[in-house]
C-alpha positions as CSV (number, residue, x, y, z in Angstrom):
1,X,15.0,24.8,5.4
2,X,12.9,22.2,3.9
3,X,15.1,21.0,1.9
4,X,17.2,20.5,4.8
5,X,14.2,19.0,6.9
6,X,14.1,16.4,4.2
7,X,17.9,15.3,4.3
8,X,17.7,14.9,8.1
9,X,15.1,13.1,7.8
10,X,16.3,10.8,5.4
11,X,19.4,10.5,7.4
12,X,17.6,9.2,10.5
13,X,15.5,6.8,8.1
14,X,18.5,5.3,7.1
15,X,20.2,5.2,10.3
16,X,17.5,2.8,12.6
17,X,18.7,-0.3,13.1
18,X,16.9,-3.8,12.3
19,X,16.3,-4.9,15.8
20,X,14.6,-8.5,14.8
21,X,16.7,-11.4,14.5
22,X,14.8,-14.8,13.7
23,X,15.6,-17.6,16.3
24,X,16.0,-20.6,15.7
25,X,12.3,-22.0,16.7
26,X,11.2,-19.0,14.3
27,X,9.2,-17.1,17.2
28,X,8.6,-13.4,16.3
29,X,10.6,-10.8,18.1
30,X,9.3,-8.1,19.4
31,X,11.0,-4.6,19.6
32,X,10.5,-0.8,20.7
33,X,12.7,1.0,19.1
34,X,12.0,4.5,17.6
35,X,12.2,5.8,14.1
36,X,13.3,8.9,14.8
37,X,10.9,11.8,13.5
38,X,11.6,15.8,12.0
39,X,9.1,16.2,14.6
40,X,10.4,15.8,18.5
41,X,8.1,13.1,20.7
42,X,5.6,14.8,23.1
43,X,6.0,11.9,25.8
44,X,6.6,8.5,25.5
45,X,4.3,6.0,24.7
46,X,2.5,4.7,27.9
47,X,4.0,0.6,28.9
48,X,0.4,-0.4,29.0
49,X,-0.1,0.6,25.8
50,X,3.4,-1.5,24.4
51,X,2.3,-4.4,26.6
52,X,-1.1,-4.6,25.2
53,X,-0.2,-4.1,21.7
54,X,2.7,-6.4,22.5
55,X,0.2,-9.4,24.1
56,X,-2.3,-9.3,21.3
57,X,0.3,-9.8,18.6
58,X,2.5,-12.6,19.9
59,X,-0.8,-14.7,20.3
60,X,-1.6,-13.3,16.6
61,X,1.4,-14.3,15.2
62,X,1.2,-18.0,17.6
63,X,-2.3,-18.8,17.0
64,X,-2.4,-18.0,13.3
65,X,1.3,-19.4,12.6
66,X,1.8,-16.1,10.7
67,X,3.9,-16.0,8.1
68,X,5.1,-12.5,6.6
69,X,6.2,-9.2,8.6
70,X,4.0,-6.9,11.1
71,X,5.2,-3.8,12.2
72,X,3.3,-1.4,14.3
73,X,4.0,2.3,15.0
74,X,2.6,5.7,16.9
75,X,3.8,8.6,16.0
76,X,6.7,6.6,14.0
77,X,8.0,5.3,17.3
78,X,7.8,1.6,16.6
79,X,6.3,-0.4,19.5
80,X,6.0,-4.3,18.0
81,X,8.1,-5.8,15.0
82,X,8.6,-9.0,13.8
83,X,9.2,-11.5,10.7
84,X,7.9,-15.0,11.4
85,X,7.7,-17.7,8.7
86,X,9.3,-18.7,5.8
87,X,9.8,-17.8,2.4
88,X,9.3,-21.3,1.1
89,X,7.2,-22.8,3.2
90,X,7.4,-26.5,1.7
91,X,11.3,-26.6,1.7
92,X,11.4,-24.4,5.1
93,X,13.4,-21.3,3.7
94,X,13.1,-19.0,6.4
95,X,11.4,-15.3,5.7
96,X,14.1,-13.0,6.2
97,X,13.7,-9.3,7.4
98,X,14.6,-8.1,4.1
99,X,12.2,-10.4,2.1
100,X,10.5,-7.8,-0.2
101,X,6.8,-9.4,-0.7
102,X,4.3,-7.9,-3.4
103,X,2.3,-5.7,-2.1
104,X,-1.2,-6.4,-4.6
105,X,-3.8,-3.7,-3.9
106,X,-1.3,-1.8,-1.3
107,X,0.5,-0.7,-4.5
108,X,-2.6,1.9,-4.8
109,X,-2.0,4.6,-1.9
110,X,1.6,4.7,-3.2
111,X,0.2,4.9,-7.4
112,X,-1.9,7.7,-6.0
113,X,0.5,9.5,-3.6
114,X,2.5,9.9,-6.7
115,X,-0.5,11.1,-8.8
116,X,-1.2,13.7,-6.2
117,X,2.0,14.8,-6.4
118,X,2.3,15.7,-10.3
119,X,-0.9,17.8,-9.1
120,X,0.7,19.8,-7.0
121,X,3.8,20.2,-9.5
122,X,0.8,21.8,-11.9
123,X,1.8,19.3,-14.6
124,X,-2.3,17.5,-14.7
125,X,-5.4,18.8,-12.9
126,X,-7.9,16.3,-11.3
127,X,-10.2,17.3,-14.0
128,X,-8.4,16.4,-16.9
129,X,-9.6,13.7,-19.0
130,X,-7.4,10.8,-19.4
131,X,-7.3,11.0,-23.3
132,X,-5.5,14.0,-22.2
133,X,-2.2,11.5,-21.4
134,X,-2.9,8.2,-23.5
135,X,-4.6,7.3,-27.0
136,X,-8.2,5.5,-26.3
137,X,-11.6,5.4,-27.8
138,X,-13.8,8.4,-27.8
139,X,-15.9,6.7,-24.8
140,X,-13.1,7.8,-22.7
141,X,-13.1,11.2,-23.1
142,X,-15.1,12.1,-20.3
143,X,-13.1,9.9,-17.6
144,X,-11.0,12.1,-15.4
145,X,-8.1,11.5,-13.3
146,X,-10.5,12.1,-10.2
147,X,-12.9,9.3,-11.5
148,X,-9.8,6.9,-11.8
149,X,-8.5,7.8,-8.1
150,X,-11.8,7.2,-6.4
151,X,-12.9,4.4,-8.6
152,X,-15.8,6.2,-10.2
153,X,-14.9,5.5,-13.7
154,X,-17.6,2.8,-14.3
155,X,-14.8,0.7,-16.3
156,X,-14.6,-2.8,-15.8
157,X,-11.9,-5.1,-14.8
158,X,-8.9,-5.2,-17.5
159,X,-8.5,-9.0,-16.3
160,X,-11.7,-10.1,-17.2
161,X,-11.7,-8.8,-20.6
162,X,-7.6,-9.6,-21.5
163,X,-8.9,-13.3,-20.6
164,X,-11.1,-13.2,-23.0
165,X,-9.0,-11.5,-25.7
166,X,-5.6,-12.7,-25.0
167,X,-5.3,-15.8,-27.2
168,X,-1.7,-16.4,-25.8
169,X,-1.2,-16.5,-21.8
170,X,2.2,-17.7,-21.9
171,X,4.2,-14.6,-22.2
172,X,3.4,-11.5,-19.9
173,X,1.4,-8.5,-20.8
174,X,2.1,-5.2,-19.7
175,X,0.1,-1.3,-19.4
176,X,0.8,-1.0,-23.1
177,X,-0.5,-4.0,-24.1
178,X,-4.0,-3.1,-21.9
179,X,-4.0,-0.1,-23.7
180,X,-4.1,-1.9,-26.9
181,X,-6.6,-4.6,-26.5
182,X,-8.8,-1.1,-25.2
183,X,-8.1,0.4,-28.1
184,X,-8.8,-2.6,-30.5
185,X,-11.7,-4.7,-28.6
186,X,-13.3,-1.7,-26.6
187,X,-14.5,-3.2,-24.0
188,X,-17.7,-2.1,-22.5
189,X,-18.0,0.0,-19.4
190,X,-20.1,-1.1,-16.4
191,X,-21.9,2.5,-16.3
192,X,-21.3,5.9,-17.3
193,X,-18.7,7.9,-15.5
194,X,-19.2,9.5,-12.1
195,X,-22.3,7.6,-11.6
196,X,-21.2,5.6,-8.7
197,X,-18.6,3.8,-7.5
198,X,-16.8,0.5,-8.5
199,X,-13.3,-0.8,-7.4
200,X,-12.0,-1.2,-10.6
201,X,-8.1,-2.3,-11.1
202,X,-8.1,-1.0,-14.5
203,X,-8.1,2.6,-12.7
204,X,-4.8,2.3,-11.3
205,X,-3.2,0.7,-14.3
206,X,-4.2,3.8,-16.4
207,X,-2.7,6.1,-13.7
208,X,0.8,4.5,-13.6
209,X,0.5,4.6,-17.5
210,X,-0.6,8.5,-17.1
211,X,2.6,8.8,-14.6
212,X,5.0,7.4,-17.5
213,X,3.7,9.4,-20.0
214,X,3.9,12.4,-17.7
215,X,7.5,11.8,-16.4
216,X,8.6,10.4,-19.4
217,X,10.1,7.5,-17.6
218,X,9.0,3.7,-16.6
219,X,6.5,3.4,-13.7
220,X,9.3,1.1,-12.0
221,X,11.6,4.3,-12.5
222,X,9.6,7.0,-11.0
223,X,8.4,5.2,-7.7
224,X,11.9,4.4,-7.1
225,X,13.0,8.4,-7.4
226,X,9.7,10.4,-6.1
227,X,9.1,7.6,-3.5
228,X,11.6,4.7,-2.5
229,X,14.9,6.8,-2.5
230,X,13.2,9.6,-0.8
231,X,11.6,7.6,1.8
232,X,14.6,5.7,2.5
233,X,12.8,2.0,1.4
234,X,15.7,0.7,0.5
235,X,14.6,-3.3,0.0
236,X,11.0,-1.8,-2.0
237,X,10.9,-1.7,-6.0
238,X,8.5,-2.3,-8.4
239,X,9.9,-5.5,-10.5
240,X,10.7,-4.6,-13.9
241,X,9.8,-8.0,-15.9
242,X,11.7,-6.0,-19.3
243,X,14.9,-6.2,-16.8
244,X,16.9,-9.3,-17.0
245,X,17.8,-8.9,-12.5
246,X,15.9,-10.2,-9.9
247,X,16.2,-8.5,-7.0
248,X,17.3,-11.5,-4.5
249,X,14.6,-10.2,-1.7
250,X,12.1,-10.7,-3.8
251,X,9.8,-13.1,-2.6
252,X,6.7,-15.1,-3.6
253,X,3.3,-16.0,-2.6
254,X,1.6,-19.6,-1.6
255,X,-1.2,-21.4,-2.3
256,X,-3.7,-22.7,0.6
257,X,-1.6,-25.7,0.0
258,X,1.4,-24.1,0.9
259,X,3.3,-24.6,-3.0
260,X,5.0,-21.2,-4.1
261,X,2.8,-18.9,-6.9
262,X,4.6,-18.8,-10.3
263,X,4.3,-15.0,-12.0
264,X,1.7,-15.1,-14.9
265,X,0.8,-13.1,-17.5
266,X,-0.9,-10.5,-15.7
267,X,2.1,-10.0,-13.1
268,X,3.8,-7.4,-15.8
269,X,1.3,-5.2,-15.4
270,X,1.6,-2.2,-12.8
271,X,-0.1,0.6,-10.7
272,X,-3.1,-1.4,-9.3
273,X,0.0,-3.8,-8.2
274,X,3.6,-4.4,-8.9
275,X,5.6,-3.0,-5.5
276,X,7.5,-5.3,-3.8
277,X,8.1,-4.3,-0.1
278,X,8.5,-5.0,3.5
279,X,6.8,-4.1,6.7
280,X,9.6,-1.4,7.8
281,X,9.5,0.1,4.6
282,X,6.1,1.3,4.3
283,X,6.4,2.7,8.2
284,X,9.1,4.6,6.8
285,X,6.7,5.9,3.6
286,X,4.1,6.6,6.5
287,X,6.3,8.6,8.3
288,X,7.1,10.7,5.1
289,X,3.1,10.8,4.5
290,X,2.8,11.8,8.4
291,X,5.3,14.5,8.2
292,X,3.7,16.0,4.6
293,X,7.3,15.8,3.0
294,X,6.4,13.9,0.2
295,X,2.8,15.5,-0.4
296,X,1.3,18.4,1.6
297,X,-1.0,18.3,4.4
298,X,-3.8,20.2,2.5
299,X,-3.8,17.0,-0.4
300,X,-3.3,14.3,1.8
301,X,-6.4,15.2,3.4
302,X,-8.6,15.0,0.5
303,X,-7.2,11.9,-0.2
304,X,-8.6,11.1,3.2
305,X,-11.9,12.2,2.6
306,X,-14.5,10.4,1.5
307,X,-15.2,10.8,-2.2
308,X,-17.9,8.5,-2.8
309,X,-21.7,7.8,-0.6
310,X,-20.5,6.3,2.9
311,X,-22.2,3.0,2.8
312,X,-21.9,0.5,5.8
313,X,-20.0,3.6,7.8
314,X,-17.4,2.9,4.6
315,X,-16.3,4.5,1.5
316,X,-12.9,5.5,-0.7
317,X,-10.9,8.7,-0.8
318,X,-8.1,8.8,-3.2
319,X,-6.0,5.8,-3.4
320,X,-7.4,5.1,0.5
321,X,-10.5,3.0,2.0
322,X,-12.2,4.9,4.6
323,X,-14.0,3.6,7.4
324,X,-16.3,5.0,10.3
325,X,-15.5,3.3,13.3
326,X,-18.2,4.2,16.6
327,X,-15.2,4.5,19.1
328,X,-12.1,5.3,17.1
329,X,-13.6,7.9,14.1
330,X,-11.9,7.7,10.5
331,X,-9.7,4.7,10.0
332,X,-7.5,5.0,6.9
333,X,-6.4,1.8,5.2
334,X,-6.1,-0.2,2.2
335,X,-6.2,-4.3,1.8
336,X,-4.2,-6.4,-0.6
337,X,-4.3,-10.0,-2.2
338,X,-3.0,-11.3,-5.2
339,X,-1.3,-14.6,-5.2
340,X,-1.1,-16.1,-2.3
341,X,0.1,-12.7,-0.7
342,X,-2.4,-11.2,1.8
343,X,-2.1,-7.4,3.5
344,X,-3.7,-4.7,5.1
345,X,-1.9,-1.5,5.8
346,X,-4.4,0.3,8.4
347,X,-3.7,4.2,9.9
348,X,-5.8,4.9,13.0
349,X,-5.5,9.0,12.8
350,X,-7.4,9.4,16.3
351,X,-4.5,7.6,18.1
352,X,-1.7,8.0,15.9
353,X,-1.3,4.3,15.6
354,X,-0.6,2.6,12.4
355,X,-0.2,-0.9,11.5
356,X,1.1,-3.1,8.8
357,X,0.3,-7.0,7.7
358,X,2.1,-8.3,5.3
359,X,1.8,-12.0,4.5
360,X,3.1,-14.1,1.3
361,X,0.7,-17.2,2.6
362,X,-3.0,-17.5,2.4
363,X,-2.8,-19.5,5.6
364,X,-3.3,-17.1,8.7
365,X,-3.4,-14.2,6.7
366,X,-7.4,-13.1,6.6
367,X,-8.0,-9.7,8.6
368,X,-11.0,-8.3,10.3
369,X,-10.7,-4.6,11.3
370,X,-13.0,-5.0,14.4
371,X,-11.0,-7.5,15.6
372,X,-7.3,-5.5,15.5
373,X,-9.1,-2.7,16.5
374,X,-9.2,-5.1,19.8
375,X,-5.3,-4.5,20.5
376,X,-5.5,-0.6,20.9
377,X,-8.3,-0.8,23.1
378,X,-6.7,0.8,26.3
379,X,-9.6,1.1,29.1
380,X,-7.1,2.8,31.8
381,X,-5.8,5.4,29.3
382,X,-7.6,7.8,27.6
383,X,-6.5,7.8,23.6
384,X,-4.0,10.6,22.9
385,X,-4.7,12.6,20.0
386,X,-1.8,12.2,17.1
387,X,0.4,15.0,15.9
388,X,-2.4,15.9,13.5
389,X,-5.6,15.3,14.3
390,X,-7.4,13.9,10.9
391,X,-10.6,15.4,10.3
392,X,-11.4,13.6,7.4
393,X,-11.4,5.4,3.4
394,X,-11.3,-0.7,1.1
């Protein structure tokens, strides 16, 4: 039966439609149509609540001149959707709906949904050291994959120390090549493991290298099986720099002046970035997440739960920020930025909302939670509870 749950599912992923066309002034579109769910609506979502939603992001997307995608969704019925700007903003390319944009930071829920799953295959533990998987110095031995998920490994940042060590930027580096300069420099750590947290992208980097050495396949490889194909992202990858194809979505950053980013050497390295991926595509991995198909309920929620000291009502989970928030509880969400590209991927469990930002320009493209917040304030309706209510967040 699940098996079968899945397959339906996948089917009515693939069936919705794209219901936003670019005119010609480039406005943003907005729609309400419904990704259709294993999981039958209650009741329909209340017009006030499309309208108000509706209002606050046309004058977001007017008063910013946004360029990138937003799509917005409660219980994966999508209530606003639309791709405004361009994907050269100099030459006046328009962004098209399709335009895969890299994701930055927003690559870690996906790194760690994939993580969690190989625990509940039984093939690594959360308690396993990472010398376990991968060939580093003895200082590493007492680093688990549960310091590296919650970023309480106390290792620095791998970009700091490969600027110093690399004596030749022109070519790209890749996981391996961390690994190496690790191995051969060993860079000091900030503080001994588990003694408190630091966002550190070198954590994610060694979990997509654990994941290859695991599945005995390239990171690009394995997203594209455990989470792309089955989620039904069909414009998402993770670009493959040892490939000779570019995928022709695949779309740059800008600068604050508006000039397109050129890769660099860090670009080949993956896990703490490296997806490339569109607004409707990571609704559709949020449905999948919703609906516990592609990890179960029981995981996802301590990947919710805070697993470091709340601190300014925030704090991080697994692969997740966490924040407190006085009138709508736990938020889950995660930011990204990493050249010129700008997003924030934000679950609101108490309503069932959930909203995705994704801009390839600096311009426009800063978020404040409090102030989003502001477009699912509804004073005439009381806020309906989601399918699941979350009980258990950067």
């Amino acid at each position: 039966m699940k098996y079968y749950l899945i397959f339906l599912f996948g089917l009515v992923i693939l069936a919705c439609t794209d219901t936003t066309n670019a005119d010609k002034k480039n406005e943003s579109n907005i729609t309400s149509n419904s990704i259709d769910s294993i999981i039958p609506q209650k009741s329909a979502i209340p017009k006030t609540e499309i309208q108000t939603i509706n209002n606050y992001f046309r004058k977001f997307v007017k008063r910013r001149r946004f360029n990138g995608h937003i799509t917005i969704s409660k219980n994966e019925e999508i209530v606003f959707d639309t791709t405004s700007g361009y994907s050269n903003i100099r030459k006046r390319i328009p962004l098209k709906k399709n335009a895969a944009i890299q994701l930055a930071s927003v690559t870690k829920p996906i790194t760690a949904t994939v993580i969690l799953q190989l625990i509940e295959e039984g093939k690594l533990n959360l308690n396993d050291t990472i010398t376990k998987f991968l060939e580093l110095p003895k200082q590493y031995k007492k680093i688990t994959i549960r310091h590296l998920l919650a970023h309480r490994s106390g290792l620095s940042q791998y970009y700091y120390y490969c600027d110093h060590k690399m004596d030749n930027k022109d070519h790209l580096i890749y996981n391996d090549t961390v690994i190496c300069v690790i191995n051969f420099h060993n860079p000091e750590h900030n503080f001994r493991p588990d003694q408190k947290h630091y966002y550190s992208n070198t954590n994610y980097m060694l979990l997509a290298s654990i994941i290859e050495v695991i599945e005995g396949k390239r990171y690009s490889e394995v997203l594209k099986t455990r989470i792309f194909d089955k989620c039904g992202m069909m414009d998402s990858f993770v670009f493959d720099f040892k490939k000779a194809s570019i995928p022709k979505n695949l779309t740059l950053g800008h600068t604050q002046w508006n000039r397109v980013f050129e890769f660099d050497y860090l670009d080949g390295i993956v896990g703490d970035k490296g997806i490339f991926s569109t607004a409707q595509d990571l609704i559709k991995f949020d449905a999948f997440l919703n609906n516990d198909i592609i990890i179960s309920d029981s995981i996802k929620q301590i990947a919710f739960t805070p697993q470091n000291k709340i601190r300014n009502n925030k704090s991080y989970g697994y692969g997740w920020r966490l924040k407190m928030d006085p009138n709508f509880g736990k938020l889950v969400y995660h930011t990204g930025w990493w050249h010129g590209n700008r997003h924030i991927y934000l679950k609101i469990p108490k309503t069932g909302y959930t909203v995705i930002i994704i801009s390839n320009a600096i311009r426009g493209s800063v978020y404040n939670i409090n102030e989003l917040l502001k477009a699912f304030n509804f004073p005439t309706i009381e806020h309906s509870s989601s399918k699941k209510d979350s009980i258990v967040i950067l």
